[in-house]
N, C-alpha and C positions, 0 to 999 in steps of 0.2 A: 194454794189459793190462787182464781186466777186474776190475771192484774186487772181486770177492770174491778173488779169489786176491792182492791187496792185502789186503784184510782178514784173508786167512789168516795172511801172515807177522805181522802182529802178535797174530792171535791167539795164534800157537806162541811168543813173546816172552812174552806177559803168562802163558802156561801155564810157559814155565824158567822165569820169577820164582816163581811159585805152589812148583814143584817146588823150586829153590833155597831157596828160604824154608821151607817143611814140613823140607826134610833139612836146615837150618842151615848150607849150604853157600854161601859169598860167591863161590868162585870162580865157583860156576856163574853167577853175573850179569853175567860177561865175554859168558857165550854171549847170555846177555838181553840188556844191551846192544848187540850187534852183529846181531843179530834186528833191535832196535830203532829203530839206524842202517840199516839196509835198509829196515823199513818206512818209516821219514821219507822217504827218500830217494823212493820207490817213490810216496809221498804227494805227494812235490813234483813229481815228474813228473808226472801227474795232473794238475796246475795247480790245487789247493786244491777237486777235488771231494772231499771226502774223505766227504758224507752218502750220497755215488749209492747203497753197498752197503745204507746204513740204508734208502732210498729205495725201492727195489725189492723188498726184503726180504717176504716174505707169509708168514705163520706156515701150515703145513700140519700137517692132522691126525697122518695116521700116522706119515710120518717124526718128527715133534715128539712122537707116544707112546714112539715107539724110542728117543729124546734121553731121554726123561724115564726111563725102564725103566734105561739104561745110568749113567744117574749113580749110586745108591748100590753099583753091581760099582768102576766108576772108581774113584770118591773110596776105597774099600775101597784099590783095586790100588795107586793111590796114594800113600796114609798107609803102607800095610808096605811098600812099595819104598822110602820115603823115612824111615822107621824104621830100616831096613838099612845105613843109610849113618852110615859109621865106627864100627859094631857090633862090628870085630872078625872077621867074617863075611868067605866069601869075595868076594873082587869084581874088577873087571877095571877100567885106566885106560887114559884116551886123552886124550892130551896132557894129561898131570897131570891129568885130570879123573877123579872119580869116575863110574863108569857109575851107583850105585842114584840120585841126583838126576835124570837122565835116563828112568831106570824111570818112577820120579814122576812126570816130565813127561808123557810117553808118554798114559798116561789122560787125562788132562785135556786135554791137544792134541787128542786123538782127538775125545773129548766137545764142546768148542769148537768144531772145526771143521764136525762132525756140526752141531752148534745151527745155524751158519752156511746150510751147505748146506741144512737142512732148510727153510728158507725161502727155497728156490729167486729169490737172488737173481740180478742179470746175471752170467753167469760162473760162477754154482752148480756147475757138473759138473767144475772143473777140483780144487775141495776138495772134492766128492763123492768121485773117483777116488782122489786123493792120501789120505782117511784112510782109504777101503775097502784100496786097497794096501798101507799102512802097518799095519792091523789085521790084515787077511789074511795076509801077511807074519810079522808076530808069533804070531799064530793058530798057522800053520804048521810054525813053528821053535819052539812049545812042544809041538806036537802029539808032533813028530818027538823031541825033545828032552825029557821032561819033565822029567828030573834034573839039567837044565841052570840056574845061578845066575841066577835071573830069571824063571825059567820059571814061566805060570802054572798048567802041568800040562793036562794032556790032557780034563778035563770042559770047565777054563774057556773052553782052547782050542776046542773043539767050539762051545761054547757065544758065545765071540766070532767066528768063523768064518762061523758060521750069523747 
């Protein structure tokens, strides 16, 4: 496996902590934890190369402009997704879990993994694909949806899509 898609799973780990912690949600650190157990696990297979991703890593201009542009929509989508949680407000559960700490996570996973891949490490295009699909995706089901609980509406969507 190559280490960036190793370094993905803990990045999406240290993003549900990030999201857990803004929404004041403990349960969601079940999900962080067992993120986390994967990563180790994932690290140890590897046999302790765990710097290869830092190693290869090359910071690039445009993608790293694109990182840098999408952090204050994130952090934005973020903090109100994770405001919403236990507001009162509608919401939907999966396995006793609240979904808006997972909204939370969602930006920030994207953004991290973006940083990642923008620096076209060994293995860059397998977290390239994974959070273009995962945005795309979302993009689309807000497009399609925009009065749907979560939704970021059809401008943002456009605007994440693109």
């Amino acid at each position: 496996m190559a280490p960036a898609a190793r370094a993905q799973v803990a990045l999406v780990a240290v993003a549900v902590v990030a999201g857990a912690a803004l929404s004041a949600s403990a349960r969601h650190l079940l999900v962080a934890g067992a993120l986390g157990v994967t990563a180790a696990v994932l690290l140890a297979l590897d046999r302790g190369n765990a710097t290869r991703v830092l190693q290869t890593w090359r910071g690039s201009k445009a993608p790293g402009a694109l990182v840098i542009v999408a952090v204050g929509p994130a952090c934005a989508s973020a903090w109100t997704a994770a405001r919403s949680t236990g507001s009162g407000g509608i919401t939907d559960d999966t396995w006793w879990l609240d979904h808006w700490p997972i909204q939370a996570t969602l930006p920030l996973a994207l953004l991290a993994i973006s940083a990642l891949a923008s620096g076209h490490p060994r293995g860059w295009r397998l977290p390239a694909w994974c959070m273009a699909s995962a945005a795309g995706w979302f993009a689309v089901v807000c497009w399609l949806e925009p009065d749907l609980v979560g939704s970021v509406g059809r401008p943002w969507s456009t605007a994440l899509f693109v």
